[in-house]
Gaussian input, Z-matrix of N, CA and C with variables (Angstrom, degrees):
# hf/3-21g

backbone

0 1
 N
 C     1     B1
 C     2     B2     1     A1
 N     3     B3     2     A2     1     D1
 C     4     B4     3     A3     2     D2
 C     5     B5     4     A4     3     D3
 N     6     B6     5     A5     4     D4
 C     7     B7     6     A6     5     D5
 C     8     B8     7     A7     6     D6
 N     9     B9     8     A8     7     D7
 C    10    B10     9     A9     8     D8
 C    11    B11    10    A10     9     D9
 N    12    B12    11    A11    10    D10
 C    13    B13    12    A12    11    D11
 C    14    B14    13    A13    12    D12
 N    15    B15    14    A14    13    D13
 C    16    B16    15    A15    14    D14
 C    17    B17    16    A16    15    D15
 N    18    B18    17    A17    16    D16
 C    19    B19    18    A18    17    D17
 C    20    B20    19    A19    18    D18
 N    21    B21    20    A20    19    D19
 C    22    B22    21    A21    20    D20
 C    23    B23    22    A22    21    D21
 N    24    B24    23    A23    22    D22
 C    25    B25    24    A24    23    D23
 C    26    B26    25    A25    24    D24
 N    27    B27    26    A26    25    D25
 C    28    B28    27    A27    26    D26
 C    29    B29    28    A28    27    D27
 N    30    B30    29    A29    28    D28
 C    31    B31    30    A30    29    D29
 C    32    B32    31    A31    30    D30
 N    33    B33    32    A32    31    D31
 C    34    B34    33    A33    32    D32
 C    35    B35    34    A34    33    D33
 N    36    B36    35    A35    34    D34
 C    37    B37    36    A36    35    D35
 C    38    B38    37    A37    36    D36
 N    39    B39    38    A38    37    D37
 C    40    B40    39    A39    38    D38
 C    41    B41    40    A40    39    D39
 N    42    B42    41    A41    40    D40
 C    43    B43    42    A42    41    D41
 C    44    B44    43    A43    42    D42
 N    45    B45    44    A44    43    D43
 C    46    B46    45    A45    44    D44
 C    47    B47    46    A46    45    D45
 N    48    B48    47    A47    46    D46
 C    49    B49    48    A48    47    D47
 C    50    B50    49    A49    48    D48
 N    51    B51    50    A50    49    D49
 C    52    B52    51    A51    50    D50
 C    53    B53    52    A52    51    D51
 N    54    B54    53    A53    52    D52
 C    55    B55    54    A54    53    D53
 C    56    B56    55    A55    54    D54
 N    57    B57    56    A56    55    D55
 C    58    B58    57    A57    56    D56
 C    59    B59    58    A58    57    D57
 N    60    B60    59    A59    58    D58
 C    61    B61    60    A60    59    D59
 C    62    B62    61    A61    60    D60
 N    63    B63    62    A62    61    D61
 C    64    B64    63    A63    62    D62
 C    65    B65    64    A64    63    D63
 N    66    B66    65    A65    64    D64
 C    67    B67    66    A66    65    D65
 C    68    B68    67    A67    66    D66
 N    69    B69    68    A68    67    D67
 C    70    B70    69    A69    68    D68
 C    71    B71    70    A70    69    D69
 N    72    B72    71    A71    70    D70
 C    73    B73    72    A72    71    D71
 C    74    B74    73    A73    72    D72
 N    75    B75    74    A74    73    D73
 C    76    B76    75    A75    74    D74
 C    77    B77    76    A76    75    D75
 N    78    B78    77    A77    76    D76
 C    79    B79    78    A78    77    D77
 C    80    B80    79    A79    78    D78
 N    81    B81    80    A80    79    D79
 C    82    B82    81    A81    80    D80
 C    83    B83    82    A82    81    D81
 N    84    B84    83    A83    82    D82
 C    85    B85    84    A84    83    D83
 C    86    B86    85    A85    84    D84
 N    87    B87    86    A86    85    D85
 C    88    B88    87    A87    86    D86
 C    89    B89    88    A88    87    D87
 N    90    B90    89    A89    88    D88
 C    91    B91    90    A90    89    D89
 C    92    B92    91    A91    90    D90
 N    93    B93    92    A92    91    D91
 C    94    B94    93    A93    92    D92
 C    95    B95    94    A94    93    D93
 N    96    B96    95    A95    94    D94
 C    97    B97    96    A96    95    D95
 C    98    B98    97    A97    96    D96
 N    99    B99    98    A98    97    D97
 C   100   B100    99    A99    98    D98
 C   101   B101   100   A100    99    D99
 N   102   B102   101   A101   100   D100
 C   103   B103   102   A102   101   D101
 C   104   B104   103   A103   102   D102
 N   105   B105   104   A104   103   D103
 C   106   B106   105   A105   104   D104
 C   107   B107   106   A106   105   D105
 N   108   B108   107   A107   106   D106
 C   109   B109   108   A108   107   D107
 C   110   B110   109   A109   108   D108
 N   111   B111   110   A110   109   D109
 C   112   B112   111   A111   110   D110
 C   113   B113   112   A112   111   D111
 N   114   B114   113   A113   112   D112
 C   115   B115   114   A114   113   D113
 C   116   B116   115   A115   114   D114
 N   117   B117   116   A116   115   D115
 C   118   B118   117   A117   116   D116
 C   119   B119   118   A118   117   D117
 N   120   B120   119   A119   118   D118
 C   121   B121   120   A120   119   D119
 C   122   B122   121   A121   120   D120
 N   123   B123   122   A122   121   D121
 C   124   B124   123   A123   122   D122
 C   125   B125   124   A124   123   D123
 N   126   B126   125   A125   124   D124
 C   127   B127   126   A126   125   D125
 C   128   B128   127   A127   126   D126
 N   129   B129   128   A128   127   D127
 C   130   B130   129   A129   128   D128
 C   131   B131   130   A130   129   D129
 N   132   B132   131   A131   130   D130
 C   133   B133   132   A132   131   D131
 C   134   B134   133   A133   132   D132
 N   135   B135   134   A134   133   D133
 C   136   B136   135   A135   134   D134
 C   137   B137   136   A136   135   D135
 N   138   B138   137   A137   136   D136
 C   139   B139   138   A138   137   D137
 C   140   B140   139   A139   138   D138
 N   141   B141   140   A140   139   D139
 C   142   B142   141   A141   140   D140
 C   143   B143   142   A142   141   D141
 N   144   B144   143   A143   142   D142
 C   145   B145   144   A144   143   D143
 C   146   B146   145   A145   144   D144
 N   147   B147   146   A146   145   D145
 C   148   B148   147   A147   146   D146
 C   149   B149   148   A148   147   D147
 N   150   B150   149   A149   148   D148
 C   151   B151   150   A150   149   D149
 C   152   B152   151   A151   150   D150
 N   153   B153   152   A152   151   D151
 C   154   B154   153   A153   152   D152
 C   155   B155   154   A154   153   D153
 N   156   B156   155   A155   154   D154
 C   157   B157   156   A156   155   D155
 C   158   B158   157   A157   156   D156
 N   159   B159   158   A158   157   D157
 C   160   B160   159   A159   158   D158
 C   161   B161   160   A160   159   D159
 N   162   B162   161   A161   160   D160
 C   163   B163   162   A162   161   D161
 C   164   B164   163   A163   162   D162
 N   165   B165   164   A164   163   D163
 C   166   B166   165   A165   164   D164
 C   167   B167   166   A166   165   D165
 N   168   B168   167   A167   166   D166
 C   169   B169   168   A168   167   D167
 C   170   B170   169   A169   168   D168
 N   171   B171   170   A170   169   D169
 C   172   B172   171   A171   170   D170
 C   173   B173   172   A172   171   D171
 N   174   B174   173   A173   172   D172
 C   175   B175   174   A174   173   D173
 C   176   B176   175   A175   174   D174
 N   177   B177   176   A176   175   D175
 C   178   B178   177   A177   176   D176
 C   179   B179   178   A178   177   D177
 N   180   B180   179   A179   178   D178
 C   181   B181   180   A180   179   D179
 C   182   B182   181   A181   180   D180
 N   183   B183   182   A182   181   D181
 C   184   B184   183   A183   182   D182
 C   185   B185   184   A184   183   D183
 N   186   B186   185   A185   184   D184
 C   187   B187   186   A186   185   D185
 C   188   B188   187   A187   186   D186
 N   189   B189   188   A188   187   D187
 C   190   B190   189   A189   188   D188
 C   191   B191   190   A190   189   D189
 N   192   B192   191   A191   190   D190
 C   193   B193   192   A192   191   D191
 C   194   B194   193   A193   192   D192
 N   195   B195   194   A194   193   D193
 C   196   B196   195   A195   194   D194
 C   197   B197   196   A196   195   D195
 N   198   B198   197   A197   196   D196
 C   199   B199   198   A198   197   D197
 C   200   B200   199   A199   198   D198
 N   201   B201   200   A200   199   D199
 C   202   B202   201   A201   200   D200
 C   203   B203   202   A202   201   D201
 N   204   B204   203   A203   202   D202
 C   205   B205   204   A204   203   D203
 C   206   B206   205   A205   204   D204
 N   207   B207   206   A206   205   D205
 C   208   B208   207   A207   206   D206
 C   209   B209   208   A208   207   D207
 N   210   B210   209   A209   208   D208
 C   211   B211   210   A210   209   D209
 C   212   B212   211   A211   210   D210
 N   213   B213   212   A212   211   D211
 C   214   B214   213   A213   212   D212
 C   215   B215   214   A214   213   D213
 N   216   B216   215   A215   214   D214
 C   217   B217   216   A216   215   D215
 C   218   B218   217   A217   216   D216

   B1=1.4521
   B2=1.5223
   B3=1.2291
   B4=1.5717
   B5=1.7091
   B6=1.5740
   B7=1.8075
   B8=1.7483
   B9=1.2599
   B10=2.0218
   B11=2.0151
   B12=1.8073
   B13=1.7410
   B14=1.7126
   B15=1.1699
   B16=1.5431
   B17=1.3314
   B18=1.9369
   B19=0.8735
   B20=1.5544
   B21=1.6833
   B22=1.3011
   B23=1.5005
   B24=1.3432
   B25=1.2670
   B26=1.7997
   B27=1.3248
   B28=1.4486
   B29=1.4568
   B30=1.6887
   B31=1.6916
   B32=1.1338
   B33=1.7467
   B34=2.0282
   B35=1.0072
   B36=1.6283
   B37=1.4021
   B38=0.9924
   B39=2.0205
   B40=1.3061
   B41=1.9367
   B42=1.3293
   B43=1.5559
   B44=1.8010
   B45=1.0569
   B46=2.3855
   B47=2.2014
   B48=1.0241
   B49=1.2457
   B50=1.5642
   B51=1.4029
   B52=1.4390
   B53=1.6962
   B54=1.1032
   B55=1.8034
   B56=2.0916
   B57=0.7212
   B58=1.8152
   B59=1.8876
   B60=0.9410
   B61=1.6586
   B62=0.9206
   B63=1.2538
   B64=1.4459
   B65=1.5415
   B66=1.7161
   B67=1.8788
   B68=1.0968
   B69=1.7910
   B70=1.7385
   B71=1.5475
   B72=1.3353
   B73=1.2250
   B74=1.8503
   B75=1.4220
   B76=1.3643
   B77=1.6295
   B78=1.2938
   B79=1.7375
   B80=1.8228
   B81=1.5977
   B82=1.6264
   B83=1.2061
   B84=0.7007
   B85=1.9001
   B86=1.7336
   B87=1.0793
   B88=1.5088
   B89=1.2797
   B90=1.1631
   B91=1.6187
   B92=1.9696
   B93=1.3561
   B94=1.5473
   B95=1.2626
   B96=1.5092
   B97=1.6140
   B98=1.6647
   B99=1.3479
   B100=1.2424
   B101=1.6820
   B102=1.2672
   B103=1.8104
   B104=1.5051
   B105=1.1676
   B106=1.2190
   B107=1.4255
   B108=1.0502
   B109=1.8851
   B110=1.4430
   B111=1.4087
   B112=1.5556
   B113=1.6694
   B114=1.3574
   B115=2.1783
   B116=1.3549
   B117=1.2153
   B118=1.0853
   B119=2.2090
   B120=1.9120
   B121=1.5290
   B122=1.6094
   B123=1.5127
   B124=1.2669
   B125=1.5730
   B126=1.6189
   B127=1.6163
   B128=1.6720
   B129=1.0669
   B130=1.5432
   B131=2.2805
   B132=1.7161
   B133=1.0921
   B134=1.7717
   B135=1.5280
   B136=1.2616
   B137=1.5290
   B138=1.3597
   B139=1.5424
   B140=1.6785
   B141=1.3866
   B142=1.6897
   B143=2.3927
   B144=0.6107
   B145=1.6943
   B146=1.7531
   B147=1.1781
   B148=1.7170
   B149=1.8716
   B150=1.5319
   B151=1.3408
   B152=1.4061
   B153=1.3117
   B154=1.7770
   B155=1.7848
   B156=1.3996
   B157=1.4807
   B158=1.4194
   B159=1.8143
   B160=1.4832
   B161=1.5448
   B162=1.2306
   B163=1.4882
   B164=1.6465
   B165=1.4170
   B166=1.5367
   B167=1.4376
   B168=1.4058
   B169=2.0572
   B170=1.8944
   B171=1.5862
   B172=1.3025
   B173=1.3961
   B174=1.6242
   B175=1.4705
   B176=1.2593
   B177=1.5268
   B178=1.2547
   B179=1.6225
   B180=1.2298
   B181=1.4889
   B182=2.0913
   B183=1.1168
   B184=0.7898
   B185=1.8035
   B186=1.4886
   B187=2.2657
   B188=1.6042
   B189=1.0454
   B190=2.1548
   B191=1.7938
   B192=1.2713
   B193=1.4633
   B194=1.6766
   B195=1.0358
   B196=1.2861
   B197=1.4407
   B198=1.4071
   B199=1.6528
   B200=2.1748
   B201=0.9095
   B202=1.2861
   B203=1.6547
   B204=1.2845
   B205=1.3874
   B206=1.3518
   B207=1.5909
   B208=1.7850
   B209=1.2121
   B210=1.5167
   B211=1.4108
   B212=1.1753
   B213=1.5273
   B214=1.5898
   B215=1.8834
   B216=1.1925
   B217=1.8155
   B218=1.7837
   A1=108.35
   A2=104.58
   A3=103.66
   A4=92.88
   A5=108.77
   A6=116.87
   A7=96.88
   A8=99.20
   A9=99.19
   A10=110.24
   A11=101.91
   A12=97.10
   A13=102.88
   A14=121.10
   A15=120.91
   A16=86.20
   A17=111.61
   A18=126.37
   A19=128.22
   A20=106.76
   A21=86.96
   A22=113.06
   A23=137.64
   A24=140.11
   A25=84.74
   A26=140.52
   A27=130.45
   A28=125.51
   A29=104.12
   A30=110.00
   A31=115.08
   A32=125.02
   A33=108.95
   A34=119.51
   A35=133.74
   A36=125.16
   A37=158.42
   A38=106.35
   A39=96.51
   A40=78.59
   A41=118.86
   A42=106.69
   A43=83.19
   A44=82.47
   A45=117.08
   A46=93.03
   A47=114.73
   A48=118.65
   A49=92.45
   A50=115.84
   A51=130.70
   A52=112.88
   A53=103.83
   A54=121.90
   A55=89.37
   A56=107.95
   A57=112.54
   A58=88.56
   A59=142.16
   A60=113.48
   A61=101.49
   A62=139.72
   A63=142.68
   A64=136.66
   A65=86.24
   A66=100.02
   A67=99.08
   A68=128.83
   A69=111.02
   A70=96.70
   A71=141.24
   A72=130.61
   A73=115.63
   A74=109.73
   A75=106.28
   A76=91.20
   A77=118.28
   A78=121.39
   A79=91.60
   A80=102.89
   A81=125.69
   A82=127.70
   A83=109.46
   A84=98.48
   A85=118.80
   A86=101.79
   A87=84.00
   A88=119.52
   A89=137.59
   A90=113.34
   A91=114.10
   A92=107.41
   A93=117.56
   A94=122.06
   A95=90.74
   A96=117.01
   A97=110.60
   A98=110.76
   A99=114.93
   A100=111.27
   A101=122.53
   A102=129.51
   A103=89.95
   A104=136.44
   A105=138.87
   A106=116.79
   A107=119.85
   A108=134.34
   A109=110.45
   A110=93.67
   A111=98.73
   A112=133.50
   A113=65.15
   A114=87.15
   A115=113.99
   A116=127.16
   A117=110.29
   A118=101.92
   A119=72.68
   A120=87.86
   A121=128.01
   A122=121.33
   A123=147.34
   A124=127.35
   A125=94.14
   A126=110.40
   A127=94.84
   A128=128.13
   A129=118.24
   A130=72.09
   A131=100.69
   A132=96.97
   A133=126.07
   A134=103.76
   A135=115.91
   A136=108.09
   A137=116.19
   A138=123.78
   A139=112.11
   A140=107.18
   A141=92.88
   A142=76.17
   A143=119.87
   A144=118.74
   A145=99.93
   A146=115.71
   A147=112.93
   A148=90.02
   A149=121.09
   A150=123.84
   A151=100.66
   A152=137.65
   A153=134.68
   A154=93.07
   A155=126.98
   A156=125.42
   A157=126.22
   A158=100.81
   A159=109.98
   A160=113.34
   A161=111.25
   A162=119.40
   A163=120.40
   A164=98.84
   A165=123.78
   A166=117.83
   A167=95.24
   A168=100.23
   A169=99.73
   A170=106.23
   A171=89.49
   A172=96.24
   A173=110.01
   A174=110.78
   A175=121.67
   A176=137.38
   A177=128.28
   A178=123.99
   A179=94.48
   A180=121.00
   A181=86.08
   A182=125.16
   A183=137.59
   A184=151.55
   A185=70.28
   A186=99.35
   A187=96.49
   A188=118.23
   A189=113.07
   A190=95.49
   A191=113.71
   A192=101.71
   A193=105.97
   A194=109.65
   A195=132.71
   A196=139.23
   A197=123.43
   A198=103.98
   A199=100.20
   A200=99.90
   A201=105.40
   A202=101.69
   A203=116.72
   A204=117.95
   A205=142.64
   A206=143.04
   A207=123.69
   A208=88.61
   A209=110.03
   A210=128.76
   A211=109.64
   A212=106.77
   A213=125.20
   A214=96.56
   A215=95.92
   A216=102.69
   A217=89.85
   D1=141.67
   D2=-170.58
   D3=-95.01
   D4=166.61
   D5=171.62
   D6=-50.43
   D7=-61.87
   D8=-157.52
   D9=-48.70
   D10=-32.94
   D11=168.39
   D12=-61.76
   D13=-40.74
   D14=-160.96
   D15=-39.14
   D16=-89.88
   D17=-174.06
   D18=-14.47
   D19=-58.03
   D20=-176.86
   D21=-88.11
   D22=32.20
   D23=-170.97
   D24=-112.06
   D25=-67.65
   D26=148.13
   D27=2.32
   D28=-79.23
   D29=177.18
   D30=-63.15
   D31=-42.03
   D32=164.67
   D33=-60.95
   D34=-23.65
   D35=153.69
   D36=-100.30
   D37=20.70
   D38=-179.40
   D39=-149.46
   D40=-8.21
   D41=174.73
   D42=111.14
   D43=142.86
   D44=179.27
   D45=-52.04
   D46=-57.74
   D47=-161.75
   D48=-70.93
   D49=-82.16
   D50=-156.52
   D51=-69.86
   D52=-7.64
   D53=171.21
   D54=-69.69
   D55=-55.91
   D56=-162.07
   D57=-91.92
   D58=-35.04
   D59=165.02
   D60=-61.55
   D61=-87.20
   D62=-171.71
   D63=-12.28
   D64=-38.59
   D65=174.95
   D66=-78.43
   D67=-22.10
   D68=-167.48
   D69=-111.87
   D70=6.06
   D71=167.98
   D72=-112.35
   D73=-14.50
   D74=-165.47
   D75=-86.19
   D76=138.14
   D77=168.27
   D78=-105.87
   D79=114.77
   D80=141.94
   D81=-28.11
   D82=80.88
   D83=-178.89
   D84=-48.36
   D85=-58.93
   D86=174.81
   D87=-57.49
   D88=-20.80
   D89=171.59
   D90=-121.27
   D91=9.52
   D92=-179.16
   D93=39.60
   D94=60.55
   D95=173.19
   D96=-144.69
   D97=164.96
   D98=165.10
   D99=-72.20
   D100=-179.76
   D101=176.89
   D102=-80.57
   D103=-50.40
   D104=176.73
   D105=-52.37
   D106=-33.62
   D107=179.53
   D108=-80.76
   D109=-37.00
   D110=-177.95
   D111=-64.51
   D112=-47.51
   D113=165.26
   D114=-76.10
   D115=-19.03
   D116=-162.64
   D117=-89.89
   D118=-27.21
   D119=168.71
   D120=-49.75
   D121=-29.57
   D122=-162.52
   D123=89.45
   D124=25.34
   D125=-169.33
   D126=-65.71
   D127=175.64
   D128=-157.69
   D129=-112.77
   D130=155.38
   D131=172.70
   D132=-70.15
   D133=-31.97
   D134=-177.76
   D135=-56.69
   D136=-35.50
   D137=-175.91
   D138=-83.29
   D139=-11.89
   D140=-174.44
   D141=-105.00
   D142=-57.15
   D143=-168.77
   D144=-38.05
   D145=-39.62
   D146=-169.28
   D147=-78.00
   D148=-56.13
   D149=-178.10
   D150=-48.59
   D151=-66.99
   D152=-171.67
   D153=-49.13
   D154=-61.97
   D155=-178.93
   D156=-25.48
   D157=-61.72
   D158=172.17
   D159=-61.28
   D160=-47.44
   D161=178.21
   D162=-35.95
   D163=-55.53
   D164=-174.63
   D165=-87.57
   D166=-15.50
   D167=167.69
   D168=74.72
   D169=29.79
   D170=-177.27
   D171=-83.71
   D172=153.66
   D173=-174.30
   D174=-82.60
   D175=-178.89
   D176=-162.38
   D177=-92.30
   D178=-8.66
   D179=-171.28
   D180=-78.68
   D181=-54.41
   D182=176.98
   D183=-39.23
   D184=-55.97
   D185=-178.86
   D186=-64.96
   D187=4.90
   D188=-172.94
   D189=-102.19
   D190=-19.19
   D191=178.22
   D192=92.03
   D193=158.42
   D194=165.86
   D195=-48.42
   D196=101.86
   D197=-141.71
   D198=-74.11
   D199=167.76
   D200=-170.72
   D201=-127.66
   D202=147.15
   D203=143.49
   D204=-43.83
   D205=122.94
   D206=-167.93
   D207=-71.21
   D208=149.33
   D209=166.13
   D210=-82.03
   D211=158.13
   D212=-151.43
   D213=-108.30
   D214=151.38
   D215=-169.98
   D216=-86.35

């Protein structure tokens, strides 16, 4: 997973504003950092997005994001 999916897997689930507080105020428990600390750490994004998931009890139906339309050439 690249940073820019993180991100928008964040803003479909928690809203554009409160997606980016959240990464710099919530501390992860498994690694006792913020999502923001984590990455910057070189935590892989896929591994801090599933850790915020369990954390936050988002459900499984869920953590895949929002389906989108394929974009047009």
């Amino acid at each position: 997973m690249r940073e820019s999916r993180f991100w928008t897997l964040m803003e479909d689930e928690f809203g554009a504003s409160y997606a980016h507080v959240l990464a710099g105020e919530l501390v992860i428990s498994r690694y006792q950092l913020t999502a923001k600390q984590a990455l910057a750490a070189g935590v892989s994004p896929r591994e801090v997005w599933e850790a915020l998931c369990i954390q936050q009890d988002i459900p499984e139906e869920r953590r895949f994001g929002k389906d989108r339309p394929p974009k047009r050439d």
